[in-house]
C-alpha positions in Angstrom: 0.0 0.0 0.0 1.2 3.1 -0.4 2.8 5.6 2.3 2.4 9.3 2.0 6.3 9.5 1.7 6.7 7.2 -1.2 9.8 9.4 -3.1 9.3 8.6 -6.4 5.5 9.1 -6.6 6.3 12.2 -4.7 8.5 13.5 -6.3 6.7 13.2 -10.2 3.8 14.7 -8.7 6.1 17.5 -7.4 7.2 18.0 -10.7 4.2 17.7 -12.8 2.8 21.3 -10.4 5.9 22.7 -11.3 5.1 22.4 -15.2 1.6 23.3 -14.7 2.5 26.4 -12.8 0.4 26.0 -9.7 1.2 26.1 -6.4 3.0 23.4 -4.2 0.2 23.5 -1.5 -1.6 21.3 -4.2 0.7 18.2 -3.0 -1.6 17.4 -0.1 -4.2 16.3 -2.8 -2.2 13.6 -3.7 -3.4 11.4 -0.9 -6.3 12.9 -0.6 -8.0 13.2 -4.0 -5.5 11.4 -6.8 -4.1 8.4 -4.9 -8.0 6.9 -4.0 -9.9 7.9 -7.2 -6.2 5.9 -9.1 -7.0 2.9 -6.9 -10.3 2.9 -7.3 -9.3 3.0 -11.1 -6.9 0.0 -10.5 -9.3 -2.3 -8.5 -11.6 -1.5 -11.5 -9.4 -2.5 -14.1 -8.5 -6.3 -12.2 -12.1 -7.1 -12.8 -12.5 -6.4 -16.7 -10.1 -6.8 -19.3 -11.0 -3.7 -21.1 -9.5 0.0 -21.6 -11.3 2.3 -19.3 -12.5 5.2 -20.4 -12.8 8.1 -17.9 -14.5 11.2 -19.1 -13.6 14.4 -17.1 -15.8 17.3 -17.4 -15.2 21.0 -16.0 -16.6 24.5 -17.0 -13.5 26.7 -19.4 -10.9 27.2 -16.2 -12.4 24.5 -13.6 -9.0 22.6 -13.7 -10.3 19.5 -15.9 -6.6 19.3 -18.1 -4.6 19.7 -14.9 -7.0 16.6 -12.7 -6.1 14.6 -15.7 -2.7 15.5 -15.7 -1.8 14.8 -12.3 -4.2 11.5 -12.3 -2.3 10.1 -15.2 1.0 10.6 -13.2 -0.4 8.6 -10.4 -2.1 5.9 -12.4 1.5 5.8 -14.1 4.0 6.0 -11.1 2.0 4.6 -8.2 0.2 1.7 -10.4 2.1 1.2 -13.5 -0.6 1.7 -15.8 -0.6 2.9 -19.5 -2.8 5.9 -19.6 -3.3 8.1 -22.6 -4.7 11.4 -22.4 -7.4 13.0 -24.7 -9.0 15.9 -24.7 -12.2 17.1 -27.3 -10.0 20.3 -27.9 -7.9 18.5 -29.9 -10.9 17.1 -32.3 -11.8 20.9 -33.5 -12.6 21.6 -36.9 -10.1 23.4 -38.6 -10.8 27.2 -38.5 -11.3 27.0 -42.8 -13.8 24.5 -41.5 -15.6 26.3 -39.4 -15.8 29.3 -41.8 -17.6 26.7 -43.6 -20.1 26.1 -41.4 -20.5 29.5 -40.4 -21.4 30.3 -44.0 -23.7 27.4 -44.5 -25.4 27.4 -40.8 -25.3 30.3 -39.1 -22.0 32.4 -38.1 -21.4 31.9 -35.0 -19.8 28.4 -35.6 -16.9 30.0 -36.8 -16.0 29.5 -32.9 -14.9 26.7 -31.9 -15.9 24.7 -28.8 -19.6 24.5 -28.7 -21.2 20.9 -29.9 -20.5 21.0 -33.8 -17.3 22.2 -34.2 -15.7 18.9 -33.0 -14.8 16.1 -35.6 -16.4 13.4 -33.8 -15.8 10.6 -36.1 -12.4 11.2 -35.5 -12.6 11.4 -32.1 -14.7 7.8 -32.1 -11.8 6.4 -34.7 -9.1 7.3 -32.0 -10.7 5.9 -29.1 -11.7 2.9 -30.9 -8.5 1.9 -31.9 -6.7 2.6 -28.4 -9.5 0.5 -27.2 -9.0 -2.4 -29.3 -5.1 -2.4 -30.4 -2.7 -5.3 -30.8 0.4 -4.7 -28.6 2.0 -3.6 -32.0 -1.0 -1.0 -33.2 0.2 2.8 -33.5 -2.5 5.2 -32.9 -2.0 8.6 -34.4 -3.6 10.8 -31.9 -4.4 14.8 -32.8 -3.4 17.7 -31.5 -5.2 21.5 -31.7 -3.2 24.6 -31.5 -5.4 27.3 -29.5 -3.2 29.9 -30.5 -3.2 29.4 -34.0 -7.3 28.3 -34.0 -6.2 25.4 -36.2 -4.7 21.8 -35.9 -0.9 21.3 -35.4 0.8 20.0 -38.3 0.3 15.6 -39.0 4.1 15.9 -38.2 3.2 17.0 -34.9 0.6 14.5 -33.4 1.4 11.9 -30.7 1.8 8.3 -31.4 0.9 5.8 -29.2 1.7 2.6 -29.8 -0.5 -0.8 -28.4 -3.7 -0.5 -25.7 -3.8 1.5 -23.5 -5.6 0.4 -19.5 -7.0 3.8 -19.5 -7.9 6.7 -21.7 -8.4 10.2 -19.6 -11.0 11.9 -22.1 -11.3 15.6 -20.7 -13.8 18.3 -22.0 -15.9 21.3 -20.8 -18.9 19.3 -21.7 -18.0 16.5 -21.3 -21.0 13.9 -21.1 -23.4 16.8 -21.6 -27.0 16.3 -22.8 -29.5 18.0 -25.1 -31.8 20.6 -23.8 -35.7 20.4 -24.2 -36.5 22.6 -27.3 -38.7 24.8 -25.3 -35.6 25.7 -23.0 -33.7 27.4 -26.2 -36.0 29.8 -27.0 -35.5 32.4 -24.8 -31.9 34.2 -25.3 -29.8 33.8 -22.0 -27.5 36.4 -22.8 -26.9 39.3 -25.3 -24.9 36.8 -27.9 -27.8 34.8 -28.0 -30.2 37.9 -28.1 -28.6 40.2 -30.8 -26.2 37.1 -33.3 -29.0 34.5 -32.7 -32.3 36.1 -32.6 -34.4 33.0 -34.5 -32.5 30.2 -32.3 -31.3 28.8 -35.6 -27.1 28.4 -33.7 -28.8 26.9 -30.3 -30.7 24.5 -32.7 -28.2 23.4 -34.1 -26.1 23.2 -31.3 -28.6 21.2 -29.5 -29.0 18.9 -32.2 -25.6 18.2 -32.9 -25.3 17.0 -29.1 -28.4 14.8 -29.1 -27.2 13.3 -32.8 -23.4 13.1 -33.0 -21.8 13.4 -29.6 -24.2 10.5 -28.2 -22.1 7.4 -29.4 -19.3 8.9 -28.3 -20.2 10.1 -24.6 -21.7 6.0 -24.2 -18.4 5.1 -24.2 -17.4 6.8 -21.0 -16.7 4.1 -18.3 -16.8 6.7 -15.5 -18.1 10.4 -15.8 -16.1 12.7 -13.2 -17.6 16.3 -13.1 -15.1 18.6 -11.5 -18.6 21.4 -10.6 -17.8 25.4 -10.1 -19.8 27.4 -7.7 -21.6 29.1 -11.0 -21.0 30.2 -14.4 -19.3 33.7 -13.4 -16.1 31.9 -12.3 -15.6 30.8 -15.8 -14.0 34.4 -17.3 -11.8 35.0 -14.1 -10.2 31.2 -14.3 -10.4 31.3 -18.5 -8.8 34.5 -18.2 -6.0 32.5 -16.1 -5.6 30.2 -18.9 -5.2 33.1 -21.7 -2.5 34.6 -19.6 -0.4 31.4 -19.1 -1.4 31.0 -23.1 0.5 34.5 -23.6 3.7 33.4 -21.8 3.6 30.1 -23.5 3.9 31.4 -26.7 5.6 35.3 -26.5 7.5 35.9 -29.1 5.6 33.7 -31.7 4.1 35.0 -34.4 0.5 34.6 -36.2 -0.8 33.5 -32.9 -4.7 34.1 -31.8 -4.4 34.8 -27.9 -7.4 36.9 -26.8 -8.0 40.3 -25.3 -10.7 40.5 -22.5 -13.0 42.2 -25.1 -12.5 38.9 -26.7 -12.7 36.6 -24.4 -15.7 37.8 -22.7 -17.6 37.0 -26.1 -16.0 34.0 -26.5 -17.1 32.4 -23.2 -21.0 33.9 -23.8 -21.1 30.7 -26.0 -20.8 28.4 -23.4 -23.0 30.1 -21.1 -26.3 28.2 -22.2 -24.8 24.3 -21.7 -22.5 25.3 -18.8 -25.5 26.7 -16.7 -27.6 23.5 -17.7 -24.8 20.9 -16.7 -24.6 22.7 -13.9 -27.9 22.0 -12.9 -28.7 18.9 -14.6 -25.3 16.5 -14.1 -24.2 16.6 -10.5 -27.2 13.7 -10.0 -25.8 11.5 -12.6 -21.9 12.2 -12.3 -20.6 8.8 -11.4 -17.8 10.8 -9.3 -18.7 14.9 -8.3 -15.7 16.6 -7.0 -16.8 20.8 -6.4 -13.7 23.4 -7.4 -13.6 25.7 -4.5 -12.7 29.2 -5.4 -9.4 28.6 -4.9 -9.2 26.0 -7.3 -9.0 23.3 -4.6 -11.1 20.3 -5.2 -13.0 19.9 -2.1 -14.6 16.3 -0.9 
């Protein structure tokens, strides 16, 4: 079993805060929140031979990308597993894509994260090969450049090669559910009010969740919901995220990092299905860890 000064454990999980940027403070999580979900993980895994597939969902700035981070390093160091982690980010459309769409459904789908502008059949390709490869199967998995708005390069996607015991598959909604019709008729914010004023983008929206991202959510194994206090923490924490973005990437050019302005738009797209999950999943989350305002997860 495993003792709180294990000093390998200890010391990846030390490490992996240090490349995320967050505060040390974070270590006493590790046996408090990472080391029992990873066992309970394990002692899941010794009863079915089968890759499990643990969907992660968290509003824009709730911490989903760094739980799965620092679960994968325990799953890895503590239990020796092979984990591989996805997140729906990196299944955008390409923005030439979206333009696309925009033109042919309505514009606002030239942004990219609502239901729609994911290319789920590649996402459902991915997984199903992890899930089912030989010990000799490579997997090409994607990757999205957010400061471009466009898909790194072939060149530059991750190879993994054989099966994996457990895919981490993180997105802001992931799991989600459609909406009743009646609910989208009413405007719940000025986006929706003045760029959307005959519900034809929330249609759409709706639809696409209901008809193409069903298949792909009934293959989550476990949903973990990682819950906010309510929707008006999202622009301080995604506003977190765009300011690590910009130190990431100073210097480079052609790059597509926003300005407040900008990102306070941005986020009014999510508003609809992030208030609704908030209210809606907690009761079916297999696992429901809430984000304190400090970003703590608290039991």
């Amino acid at each position: 079993m495993y003792g709180v000064h294990d000093i390998d454990l200890e010391t990846s999980f030390r490490a992996a805060l240090k490349e995320l940027m967050l505060d040390e403070v974070l270590m006493e999580d590790l046996p408090r929140v990472y080391l029992p979900l990873a066992n309970l993980i394990h002692t899941g895994l010794n009863t079915e031979e089968k890759t499990q597939i643990i969907g992660i969902n968290g509003a824009q700035g709730a911490g989903k990308t760094t739980f799965s981070h620092l679960l994968r390093v325990v799953l890895e160091k503590q239990f020796g597993m092979r984990v591989v982690s996805l997140s729906i980010d990196d299944f955008y459309l390409s923005r030439a894509e979206r333009e696309q769409l925009a033109k042919d459904v309505h514009p606002l789908l030239i942004t990219r994260g609502v239901p729609g502008t994911h290319n789920v059949r590649l996402c459902e390709k991915v997984i199903n090969s992890l899930s089912q490869a030989t010990p000799k199967t490579e997997t090409i998995i994607p990757r999205f450049n957010k400061a471009t708005d466009d898909p790194f390069p072939e060149s530059q996607w991750d190879t993994f090669v054989g099966r994996p015991n457990v895919i981490l598959f993180d997105g802001w909604f992931m799991g989600a559910v459609e909406q009743k019709e009646t609910e989208l008729l009413s405007p719940i914010n000025d986006l929706e009010k003045n760029e959307d004023p005959y519900c034809v983008w929330r249609r759409y929206v709706n639809s696409q969740l209901k008809d193409n991202y069903h298949s792909l959510f009934d293959k989550i194994d476990i949903l973990v919901m990682l819950k906010i206090s309510s929707f008006d923490k999202v622009y301080e924490w995604r506003s977190l995220q765009e300011s690590k973005l910009r130190i990431k990437t100073k210097g480079q050019k052609n790059l597509r990092v926003m300005s407040d302005e900008e990102l306070r738009r941005f986020i009014s797209h999510y508003e609809r299905l992030t208030r609704y999950m908030l209210r809606e999943m907690p009761k079916r989350a297999d696992m429901l860890f809430n984000v304190s305002s400090d970003h703590r997860i608290c039991l």
